[in-house]
DRENDO-1510 file (C-alpha; in Angstrom, 1 decimal, always signed):
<recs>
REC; n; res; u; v; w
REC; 1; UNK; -22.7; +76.9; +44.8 .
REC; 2; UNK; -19.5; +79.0; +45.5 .
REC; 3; UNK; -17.2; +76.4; +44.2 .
REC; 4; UNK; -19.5; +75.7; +41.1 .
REC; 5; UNK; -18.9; +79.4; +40.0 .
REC; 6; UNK; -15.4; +79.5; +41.2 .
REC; 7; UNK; -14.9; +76.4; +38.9 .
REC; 8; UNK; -17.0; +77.9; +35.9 .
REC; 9; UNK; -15.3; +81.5; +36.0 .
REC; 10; UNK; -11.3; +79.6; +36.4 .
REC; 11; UNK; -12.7; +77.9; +33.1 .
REC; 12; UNK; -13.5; +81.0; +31.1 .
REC; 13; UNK; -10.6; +82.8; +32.3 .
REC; 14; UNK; -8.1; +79.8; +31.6 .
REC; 15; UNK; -9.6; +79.5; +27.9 .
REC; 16; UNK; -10.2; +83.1; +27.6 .
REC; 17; UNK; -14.1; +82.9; +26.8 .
REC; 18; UNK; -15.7; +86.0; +28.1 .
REC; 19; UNK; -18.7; +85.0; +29.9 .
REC; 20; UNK; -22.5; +86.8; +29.6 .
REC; 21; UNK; -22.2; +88.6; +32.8 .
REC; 22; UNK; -25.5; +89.9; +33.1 .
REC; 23; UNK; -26.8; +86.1; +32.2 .
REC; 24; UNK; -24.5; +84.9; +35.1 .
REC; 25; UNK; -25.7; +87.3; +37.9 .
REC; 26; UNK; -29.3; +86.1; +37.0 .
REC; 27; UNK; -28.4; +82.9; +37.4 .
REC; 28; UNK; -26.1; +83.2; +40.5 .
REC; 29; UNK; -28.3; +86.2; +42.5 .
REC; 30; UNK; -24.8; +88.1; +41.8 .
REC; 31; UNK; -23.7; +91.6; +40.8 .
REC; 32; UNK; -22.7; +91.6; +37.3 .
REC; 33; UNK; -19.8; +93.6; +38.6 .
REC; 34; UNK; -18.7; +91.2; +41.4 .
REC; 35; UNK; -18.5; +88.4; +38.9 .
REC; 36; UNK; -16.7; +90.5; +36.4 .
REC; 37; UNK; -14.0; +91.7; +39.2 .
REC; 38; UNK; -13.3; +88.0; +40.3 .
REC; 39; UNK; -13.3; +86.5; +36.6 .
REC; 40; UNK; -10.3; +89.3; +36.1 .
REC; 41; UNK; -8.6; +88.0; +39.5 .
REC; 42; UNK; -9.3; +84.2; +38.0 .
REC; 43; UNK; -11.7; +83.3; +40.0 .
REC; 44; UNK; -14.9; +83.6; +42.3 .
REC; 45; UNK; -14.0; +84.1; +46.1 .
REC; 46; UNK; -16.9; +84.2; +48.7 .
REC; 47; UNK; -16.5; +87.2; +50.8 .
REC; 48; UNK; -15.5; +85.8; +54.8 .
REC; 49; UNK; -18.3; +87.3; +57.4 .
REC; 50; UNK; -16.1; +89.4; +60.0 .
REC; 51; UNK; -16.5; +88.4; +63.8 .
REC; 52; UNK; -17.6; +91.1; +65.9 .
REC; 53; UNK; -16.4; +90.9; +69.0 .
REC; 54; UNK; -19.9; +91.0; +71.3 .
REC; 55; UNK; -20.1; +93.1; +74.8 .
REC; 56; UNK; -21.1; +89.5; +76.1 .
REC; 57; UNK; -17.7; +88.1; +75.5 .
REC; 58; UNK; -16.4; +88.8; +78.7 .
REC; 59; UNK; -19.1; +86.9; +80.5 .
REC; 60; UNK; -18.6; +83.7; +78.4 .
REC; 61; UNK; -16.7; +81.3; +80.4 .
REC; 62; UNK; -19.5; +82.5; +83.3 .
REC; 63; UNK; -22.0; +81.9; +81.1 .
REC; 64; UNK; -20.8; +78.2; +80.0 .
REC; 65; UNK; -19.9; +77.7; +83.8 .
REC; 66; UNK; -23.5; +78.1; +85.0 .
REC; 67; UNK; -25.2; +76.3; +82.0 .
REC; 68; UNK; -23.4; +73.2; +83.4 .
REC; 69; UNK; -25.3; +73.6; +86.4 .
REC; 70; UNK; -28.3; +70.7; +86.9 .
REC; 71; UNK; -32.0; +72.7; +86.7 .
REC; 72; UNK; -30.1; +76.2; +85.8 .
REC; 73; UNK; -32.2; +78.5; +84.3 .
REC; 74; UNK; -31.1; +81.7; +81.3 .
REC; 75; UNK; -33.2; +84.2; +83.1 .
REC; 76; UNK; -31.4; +82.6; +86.4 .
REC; 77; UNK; -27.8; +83.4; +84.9 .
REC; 78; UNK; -29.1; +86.7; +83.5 .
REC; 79; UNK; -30.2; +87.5; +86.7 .
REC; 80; UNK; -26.8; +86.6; +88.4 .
REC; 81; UNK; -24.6; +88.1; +85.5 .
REC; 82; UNK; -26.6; +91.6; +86.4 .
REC; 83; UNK; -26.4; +91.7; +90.2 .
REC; 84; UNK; -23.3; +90.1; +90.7 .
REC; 85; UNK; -21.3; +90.6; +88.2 .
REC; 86; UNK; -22.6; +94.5; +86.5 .
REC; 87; UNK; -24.4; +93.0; +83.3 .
REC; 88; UNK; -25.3; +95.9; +81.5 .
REC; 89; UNK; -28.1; +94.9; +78.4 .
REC; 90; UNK; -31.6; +93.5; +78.0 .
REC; 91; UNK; -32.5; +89.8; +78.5 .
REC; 92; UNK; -33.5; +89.6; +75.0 .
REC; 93; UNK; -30.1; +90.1; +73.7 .
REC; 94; UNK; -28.8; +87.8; +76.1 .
REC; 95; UNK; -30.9; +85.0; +74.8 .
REC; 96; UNK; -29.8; +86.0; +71.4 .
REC; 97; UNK; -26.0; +86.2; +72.1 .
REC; 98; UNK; -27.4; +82.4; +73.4 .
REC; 99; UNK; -28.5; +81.8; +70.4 .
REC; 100; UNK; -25.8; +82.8; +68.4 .
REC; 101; UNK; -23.1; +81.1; +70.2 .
REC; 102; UNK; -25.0; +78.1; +70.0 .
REC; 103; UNK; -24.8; +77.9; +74.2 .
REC; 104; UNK; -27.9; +76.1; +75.3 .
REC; 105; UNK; -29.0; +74.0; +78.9 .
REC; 106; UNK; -29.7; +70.2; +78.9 .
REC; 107; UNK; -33.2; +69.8; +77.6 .
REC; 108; UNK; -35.7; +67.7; +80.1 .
REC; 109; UNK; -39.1; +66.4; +78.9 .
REC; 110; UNK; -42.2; +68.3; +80.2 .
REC; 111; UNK; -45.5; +67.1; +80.3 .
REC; 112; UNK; -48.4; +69.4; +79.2 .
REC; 113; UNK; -51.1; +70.6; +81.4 .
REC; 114; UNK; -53.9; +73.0; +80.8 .
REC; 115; UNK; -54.0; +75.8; +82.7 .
REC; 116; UNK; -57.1; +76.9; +84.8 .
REC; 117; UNK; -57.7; +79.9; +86.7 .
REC; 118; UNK; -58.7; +79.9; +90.7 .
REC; 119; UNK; -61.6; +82.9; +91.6 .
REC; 120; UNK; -60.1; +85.7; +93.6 .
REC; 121; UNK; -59.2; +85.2; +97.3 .
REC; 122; UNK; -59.5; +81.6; +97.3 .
REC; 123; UNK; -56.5; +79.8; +97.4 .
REC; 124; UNK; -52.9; +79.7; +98.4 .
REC; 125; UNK; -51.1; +76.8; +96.9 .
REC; 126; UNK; -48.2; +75.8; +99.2 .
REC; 127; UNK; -45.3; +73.2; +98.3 .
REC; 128; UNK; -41.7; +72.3; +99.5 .
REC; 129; UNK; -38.3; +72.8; +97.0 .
REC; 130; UNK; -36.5; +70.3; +98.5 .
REC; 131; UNK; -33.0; +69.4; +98.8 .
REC; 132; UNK; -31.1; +72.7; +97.2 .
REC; 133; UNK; -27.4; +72.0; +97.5 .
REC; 134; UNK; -25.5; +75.2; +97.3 .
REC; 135; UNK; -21.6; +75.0; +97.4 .
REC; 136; UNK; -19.6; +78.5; +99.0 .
REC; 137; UNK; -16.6; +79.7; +97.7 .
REC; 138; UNK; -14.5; +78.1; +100.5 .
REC; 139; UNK; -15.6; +74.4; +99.4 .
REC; 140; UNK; -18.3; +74.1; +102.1 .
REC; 141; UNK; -22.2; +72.5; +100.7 .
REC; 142; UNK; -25.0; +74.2; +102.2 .
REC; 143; UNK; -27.6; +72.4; +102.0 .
REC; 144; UNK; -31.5; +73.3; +102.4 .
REC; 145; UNK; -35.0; +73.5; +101.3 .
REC; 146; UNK; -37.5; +76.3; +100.7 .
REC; 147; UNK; -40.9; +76.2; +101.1 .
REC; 148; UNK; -43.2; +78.0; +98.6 .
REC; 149; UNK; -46.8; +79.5; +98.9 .
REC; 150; UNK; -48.3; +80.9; +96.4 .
REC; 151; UNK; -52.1; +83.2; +96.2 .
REC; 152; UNK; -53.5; +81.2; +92.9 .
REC; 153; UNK; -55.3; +84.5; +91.9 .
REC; 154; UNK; -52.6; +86.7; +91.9 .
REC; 155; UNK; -49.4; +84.8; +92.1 .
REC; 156; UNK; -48.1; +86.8; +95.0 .
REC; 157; UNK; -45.2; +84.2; +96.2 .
REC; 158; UNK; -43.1; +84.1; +99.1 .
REC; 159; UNK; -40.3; +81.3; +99.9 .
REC; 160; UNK; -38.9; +80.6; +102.8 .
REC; 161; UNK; -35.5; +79.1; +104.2 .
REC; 162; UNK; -35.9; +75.8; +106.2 .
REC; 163; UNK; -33.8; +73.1; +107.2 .
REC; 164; UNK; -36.0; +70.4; +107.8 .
REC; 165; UNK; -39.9; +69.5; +106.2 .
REC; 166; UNK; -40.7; +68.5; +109.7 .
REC; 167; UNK; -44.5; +69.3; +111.0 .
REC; 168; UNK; -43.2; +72.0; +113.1 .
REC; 169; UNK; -41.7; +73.6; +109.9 .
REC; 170; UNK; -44.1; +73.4; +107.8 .
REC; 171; UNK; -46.6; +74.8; +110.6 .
REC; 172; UNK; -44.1; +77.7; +110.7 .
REC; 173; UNK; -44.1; +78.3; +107.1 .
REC; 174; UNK; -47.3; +78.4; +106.9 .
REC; 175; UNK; -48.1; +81.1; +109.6 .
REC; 176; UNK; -45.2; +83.1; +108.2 .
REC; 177; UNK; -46.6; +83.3; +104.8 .
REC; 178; UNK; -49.7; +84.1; +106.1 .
REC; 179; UNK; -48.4; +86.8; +108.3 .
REC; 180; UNK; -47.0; +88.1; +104.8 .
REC; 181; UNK; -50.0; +87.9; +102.9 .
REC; 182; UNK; -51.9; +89.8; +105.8 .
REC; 183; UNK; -54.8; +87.5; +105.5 .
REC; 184; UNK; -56.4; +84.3; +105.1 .
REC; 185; UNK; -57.6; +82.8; +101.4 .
REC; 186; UNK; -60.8; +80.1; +101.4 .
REC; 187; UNK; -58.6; +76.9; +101.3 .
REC; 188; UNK; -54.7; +75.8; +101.5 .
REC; 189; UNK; -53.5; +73.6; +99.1 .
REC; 190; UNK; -50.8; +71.0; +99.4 .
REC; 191; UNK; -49.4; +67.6; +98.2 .
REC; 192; UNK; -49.5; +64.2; +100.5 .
REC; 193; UNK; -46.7; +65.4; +102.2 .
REC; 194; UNK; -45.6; +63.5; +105.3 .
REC; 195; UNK; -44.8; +66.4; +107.4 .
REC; 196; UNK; -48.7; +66.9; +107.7 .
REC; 197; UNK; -50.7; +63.2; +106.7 .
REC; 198; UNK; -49.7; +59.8; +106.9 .
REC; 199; UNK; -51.4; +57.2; +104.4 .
REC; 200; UNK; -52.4; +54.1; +105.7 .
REC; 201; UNK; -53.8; +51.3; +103.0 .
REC; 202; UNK; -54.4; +53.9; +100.4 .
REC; 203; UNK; -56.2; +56.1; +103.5 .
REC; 204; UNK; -54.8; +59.7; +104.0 .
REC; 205; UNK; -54.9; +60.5; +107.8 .
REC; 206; UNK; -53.6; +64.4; +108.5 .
REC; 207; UNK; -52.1; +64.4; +112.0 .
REC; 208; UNK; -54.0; +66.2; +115.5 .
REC; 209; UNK; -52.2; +69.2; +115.1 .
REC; 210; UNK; -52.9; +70.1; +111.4 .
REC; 211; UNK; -56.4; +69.0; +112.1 .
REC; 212; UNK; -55.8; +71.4; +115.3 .
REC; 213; UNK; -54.8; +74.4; +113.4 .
REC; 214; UNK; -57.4; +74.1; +110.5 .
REC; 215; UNK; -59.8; +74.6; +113.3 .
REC; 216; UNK; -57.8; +77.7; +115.1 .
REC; 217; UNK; -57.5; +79.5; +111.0 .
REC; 218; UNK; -61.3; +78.5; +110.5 .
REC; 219; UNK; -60.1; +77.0; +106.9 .
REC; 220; UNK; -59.2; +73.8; +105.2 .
REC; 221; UNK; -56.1; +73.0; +104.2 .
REC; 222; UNK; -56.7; +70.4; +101.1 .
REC; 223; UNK; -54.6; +67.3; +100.0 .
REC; 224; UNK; -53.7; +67.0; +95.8 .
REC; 225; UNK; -54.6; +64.1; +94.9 .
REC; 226; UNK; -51.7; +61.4; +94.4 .
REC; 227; UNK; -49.3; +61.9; +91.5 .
REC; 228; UNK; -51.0; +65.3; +90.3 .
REC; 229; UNK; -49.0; +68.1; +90.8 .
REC; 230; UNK; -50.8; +69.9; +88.5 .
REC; 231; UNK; -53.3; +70.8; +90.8 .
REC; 232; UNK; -50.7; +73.1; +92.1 .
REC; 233; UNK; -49.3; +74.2; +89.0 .
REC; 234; UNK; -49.2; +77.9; +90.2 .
REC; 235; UNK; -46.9; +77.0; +93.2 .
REC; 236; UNK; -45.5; +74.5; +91.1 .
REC; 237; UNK; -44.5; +76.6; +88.0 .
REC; 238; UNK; -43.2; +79.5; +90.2 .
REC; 239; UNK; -40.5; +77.1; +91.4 .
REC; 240; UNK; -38.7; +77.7; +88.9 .
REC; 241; UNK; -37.9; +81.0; +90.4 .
REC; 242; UNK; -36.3; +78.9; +92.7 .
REC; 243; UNK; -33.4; +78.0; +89.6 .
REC; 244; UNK; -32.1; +81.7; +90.1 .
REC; 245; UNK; -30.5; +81.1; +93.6 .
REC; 246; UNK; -28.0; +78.1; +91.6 .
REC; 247; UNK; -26.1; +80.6; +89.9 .
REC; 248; UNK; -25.0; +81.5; +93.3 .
REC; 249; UNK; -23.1; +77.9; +93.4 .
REC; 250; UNK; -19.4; +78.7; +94.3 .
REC; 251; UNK; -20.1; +82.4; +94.8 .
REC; 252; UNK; -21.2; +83.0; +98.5 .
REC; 253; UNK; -19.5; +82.7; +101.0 .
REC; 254; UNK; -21.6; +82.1; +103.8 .
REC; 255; UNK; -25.7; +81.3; +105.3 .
REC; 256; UNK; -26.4; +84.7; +105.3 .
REC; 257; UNK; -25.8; +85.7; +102.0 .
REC; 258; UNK; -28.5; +82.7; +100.7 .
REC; 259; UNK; -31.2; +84.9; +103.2 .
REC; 260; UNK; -30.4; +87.8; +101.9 .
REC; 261; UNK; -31.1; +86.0; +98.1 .
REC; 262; UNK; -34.1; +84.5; +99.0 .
REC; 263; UNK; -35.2; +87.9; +100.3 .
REC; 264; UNK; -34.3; +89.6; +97.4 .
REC; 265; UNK; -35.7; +86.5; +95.2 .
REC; 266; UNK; -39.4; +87.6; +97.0 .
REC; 267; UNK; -39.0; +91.1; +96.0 .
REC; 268; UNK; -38.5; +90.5; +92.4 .
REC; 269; UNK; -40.6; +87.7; +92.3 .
REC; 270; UNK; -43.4; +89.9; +92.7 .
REC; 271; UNK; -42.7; +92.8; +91.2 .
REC; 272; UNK; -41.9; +91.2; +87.7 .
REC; 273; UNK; -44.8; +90.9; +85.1 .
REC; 274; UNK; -45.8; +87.2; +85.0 .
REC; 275; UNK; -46.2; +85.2; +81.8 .
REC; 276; UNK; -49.5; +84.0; +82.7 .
REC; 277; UNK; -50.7; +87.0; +83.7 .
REC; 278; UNK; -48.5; +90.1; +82.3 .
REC; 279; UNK; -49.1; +91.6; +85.4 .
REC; 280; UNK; -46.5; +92.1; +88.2 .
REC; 281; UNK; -48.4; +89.8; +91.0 .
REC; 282; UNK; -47.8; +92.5; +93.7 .
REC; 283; UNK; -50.3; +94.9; +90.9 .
REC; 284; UNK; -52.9; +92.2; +91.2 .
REC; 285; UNK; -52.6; +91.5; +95.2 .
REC; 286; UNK; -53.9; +94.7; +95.7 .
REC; 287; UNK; -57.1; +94.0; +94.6 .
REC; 288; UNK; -56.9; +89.9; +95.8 .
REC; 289; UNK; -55.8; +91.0; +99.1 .
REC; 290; UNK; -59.5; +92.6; +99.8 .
REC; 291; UNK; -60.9; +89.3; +99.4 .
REC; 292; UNK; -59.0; +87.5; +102.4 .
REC; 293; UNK; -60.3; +86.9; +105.7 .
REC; 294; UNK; -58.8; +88.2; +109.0 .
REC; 295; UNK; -55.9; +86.3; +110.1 .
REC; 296; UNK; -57.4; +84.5; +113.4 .
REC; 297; UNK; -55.9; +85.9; +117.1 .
REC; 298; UNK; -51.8; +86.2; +116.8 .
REC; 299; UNK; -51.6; +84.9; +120.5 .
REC; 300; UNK; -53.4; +81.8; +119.3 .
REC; 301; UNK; -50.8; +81.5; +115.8 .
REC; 302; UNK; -48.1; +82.3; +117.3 .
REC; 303; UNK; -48.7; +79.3; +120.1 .
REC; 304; UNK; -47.9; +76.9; +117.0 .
REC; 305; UNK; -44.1; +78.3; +117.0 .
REC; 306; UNK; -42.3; +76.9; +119.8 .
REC; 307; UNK; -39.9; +78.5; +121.9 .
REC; 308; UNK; -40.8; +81.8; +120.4 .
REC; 309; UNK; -39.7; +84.8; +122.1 .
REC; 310; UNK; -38.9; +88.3; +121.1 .
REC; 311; UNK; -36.1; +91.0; +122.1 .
REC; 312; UNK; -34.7; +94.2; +120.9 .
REC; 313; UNK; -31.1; +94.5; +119.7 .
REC; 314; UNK; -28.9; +96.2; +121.8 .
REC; 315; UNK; -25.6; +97.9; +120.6 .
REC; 316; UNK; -23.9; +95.0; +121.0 .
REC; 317; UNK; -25.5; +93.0; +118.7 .
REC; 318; UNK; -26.2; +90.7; +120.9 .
REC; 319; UNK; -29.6; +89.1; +121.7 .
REC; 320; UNK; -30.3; +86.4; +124.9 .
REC; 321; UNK; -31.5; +83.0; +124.2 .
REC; 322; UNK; -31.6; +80.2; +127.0 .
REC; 323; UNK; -28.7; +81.9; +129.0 .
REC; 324; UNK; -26.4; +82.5; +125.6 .
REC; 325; UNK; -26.1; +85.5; +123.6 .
REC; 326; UNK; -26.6; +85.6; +119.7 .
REC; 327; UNK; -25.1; +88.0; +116.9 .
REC; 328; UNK; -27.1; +89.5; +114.2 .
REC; 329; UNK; -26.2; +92.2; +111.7 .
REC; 330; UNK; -25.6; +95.7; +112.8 .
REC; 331; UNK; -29.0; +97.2; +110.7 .
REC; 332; UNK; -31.2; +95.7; +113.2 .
REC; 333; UNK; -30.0; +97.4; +116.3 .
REC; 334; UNK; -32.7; +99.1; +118.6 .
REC; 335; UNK; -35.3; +96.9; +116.0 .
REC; 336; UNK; -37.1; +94.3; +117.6 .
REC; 337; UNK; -36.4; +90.3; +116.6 .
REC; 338; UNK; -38.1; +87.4; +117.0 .
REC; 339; UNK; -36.0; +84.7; +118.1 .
REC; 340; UNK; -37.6; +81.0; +117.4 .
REC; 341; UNK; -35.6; +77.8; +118.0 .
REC; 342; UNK; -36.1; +74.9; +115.5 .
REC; 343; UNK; -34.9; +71.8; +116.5 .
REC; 344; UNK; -30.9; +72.5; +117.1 .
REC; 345; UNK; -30.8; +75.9; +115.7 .
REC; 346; UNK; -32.1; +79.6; +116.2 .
REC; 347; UNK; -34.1; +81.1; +114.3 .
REC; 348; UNK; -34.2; +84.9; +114.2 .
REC; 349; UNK; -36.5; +87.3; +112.5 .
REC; 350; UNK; -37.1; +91.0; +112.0 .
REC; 351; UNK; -41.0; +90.9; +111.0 .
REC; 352; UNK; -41.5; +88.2; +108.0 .
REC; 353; UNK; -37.5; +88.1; +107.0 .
REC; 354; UNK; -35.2; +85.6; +108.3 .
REC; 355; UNK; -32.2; +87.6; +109.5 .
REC; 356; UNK; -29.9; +85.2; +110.4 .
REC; 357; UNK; -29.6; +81.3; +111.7 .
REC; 358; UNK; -27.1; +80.4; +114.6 .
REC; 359; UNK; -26.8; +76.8; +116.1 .
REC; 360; UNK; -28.0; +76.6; +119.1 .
REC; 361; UNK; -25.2; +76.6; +121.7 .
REC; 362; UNK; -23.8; +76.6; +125.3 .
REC; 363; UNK; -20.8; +79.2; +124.9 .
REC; 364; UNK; -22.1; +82.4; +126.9 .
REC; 365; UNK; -21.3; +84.8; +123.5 .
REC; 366; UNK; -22.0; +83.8; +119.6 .
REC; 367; UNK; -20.7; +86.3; +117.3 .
REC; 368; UNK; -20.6; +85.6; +113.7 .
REC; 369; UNK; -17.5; +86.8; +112.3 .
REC; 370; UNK; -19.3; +89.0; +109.0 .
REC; 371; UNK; -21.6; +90.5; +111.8 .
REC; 372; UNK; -18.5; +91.2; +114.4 .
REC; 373; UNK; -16.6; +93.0; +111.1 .
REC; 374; UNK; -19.3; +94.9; +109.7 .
REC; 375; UNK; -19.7; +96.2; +113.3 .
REC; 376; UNK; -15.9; +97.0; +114.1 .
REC; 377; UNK; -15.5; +98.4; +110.4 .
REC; 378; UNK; -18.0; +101.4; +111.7 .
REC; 379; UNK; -15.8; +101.7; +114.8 .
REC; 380; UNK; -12.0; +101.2; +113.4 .
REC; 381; UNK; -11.1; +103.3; +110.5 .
REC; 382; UNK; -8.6; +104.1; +107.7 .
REC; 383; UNK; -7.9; +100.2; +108.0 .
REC; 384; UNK; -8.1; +97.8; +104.7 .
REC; 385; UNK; -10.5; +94.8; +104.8 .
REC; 386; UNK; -8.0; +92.3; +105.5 .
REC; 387; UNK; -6.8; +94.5; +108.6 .
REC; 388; UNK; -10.0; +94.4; +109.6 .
REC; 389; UNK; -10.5; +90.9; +109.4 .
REC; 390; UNK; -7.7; +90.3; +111.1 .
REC; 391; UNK; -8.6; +92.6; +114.2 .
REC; 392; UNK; -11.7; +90.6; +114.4 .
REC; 393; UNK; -10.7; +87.2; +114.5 .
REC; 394; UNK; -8.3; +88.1; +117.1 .
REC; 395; UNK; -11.0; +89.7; +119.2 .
REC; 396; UNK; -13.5; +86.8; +118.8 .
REC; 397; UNK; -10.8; +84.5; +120.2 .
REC; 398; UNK; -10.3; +86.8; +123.1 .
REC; 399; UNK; -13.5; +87.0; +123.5 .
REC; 400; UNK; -14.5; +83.4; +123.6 .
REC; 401; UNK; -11.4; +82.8; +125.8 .
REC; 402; UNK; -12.8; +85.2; +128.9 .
REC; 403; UNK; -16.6; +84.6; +128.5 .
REC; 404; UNK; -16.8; +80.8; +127.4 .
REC; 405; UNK; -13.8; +79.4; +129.7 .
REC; 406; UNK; -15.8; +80.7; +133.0 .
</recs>
């Protein structure tokens, strides 16, 4: 169309025929005017759109960075961009400086399922998220799973750091998302998985101690059926909660700092309106919560987690396992952790949150160096971080030296 006019308007000005104006701007959806002024200057020139420069700019190589990452999500960029980085703005103009920019994610096929509702109270959907691979800043993979309950009714969530989808994990997941909950729902409900049943000739066996602790919670923790994970949806679809901690990939820099997103992942998690619901799922757990039983006698739960002991934090940070002394981080001091071992490593809890995991070891002292700087920071001061550092390392090898050399 432009170059139509621009060729028509050339022509009358080259053979001096003075067009109908007021014809043409019918015809064109012009300003008389606007024609006139360009058949003066010879011809029609469409006016170039200016680029403004968008607040989102800065962000863009981020932005491009994370949408190369497998099972990303926008609202898990968004969420990094604002936490990590200072975003300032509302998601919806995110997605539209998205759209504009023509930035987009890899596209997967989903199949449809109808969506049902559970009655209140009855069921906790549980599920693993297996295999998160999360690189640190210093080139190291850390590599994990999170397990994932979810309250059907009012899609109170909770995920949990694990390194293993062994039977004594998921045993320990369970009970700690119980513990959150604060009570029991009717039923549990899971997928074949083989940390609790093995299948034999199309037969689904669950193994003594599942069947064990059914008995101990008083309820019954159900199987999907094969190949429908839609029976879980709820659990299912909240996984993609999960997306938020792989913007993260390259930025941490150690284990702790993926606790302390998960931990802040439960927080939000609940307190954000869902889009089944509208309604923030910690709103609606005040009224599901009324309907769960009484979890059963803690001595009798707690005898599921093995080597479970607990011990208040001394000054030193320090807390005794198995003749060795652990670190963990200097807010917990004169609180009282549980310390749990898990295969090769040490678990250590303050109430429901994971504080910190150490390998299990014989040296006499295990400080962690971001636990032993935080400390000494308190202690030395008018030094820079890097002085700081520094101090530390030196101290830790001192102190390995006279305590782990006896």
């Amino acid at each position: 169309m432009e170059a139509f006019i621009t060729t028509n308007l050339a022509y009358f000005k080259m053979n001096n025929i003075k067009p109908n104006f007021t014809e043409l701007s019918k015809e064109y959806n012009l300003d008389r005017h606007t024609l006139k002024k360009h058949y003066d200057a010879g011809g029609y020139k469409a006016r170039k759109k200016r680029k403004y420069e968008s607040y989102y700019d800065e962000y863009l190589d981020i932005i491009k960075s994370k949408l190369e990452i497998k099972g990303i999500t926008y609202i898990g960029i968004y969420k990094f961009l604002i936490d990590a980085r200072g975003l300032k703005g509302t998601y919806s103009n995110f997605k539209a400086y998205l759209r504009q920019n023509h930035l987009s994610k890899p596209k997967y096929k989903n199949t449809p399922h109808v969506r049902y509702e559970t009655p209140i109270g009855k069921q906790l959907q549980v599920d693993w998220k297996e295999d998160i691979h999360i690189a640190t800043k210093y080139g190291e993979i850390l590599s994990f799973h999170l397990f994932s309950a979810c309250l059907s009714h009012s899609r109170l969530h909770y995920f949990i750091y694990s390194e293993s989808k062994t039977e004594d994990a998921f045993i320990r997941c369970l009970i700690e998302s119980l513990y959150y909950i604060g009570g029991l729902p009717k039923e549990i409900l899971t997928d074949n998985m083989s940390a609790i049943v093995d299948i034999n000739k199309g037969k689904k066996h669950k193994h003594n101690r599942i069947l064990q602790l059914e008995k101990d919670l008083g309820i019954p923790i159900k199987l999907c059926k094969a190949r429908t994970p839609e029976t879980k949806g709820k659990v299912e679809s909240q996984n993609r909660f999960v997306s938020r901690l792989l913007a993260y990939n390259n930025e941490i820099e150690s284990k702790e700092e993926i606790l302390t997103l998960i931990n802040k992942l439960n927080t939000d998690v609940n307190n954000e309106p869902s889009s089944s619901t509208l309604i923030a799922p910690l709103v609606l757990f005040q009224k599901e919560k009324e309907y769960l039983s009484q979890i059963p006698s803690k001595c009798m739960i707690e005898a599921y987690m093995t080597d479970s002991i607990t011990f208040t934090v001394p000054q030193t940070l320090l807390v005794n396992f198995k003749g060795s002394q652990y670190s963990v981080p200097m807010k917990y001091i004169n609180k009282r952790v549980k310390l749990i071992q898990i295969e090769n490593t040490l678990h250590i809890y303050f109430n429901t949150e994971l504080v910190t995991i150490h390998d299990i070891s014989t040296k006499k002292i295990n400080y962690k160096q971001n636990d032993y700087e935080q400390a000494l920071s308190k202690v030395i001061h008018n030094k820079r971080h890097d002085e700081i550092e520094n101090i530390s390392k030196e101290n830790l090898k001192l102190l390995e030296k006279g305590f782990n050399d006896e």
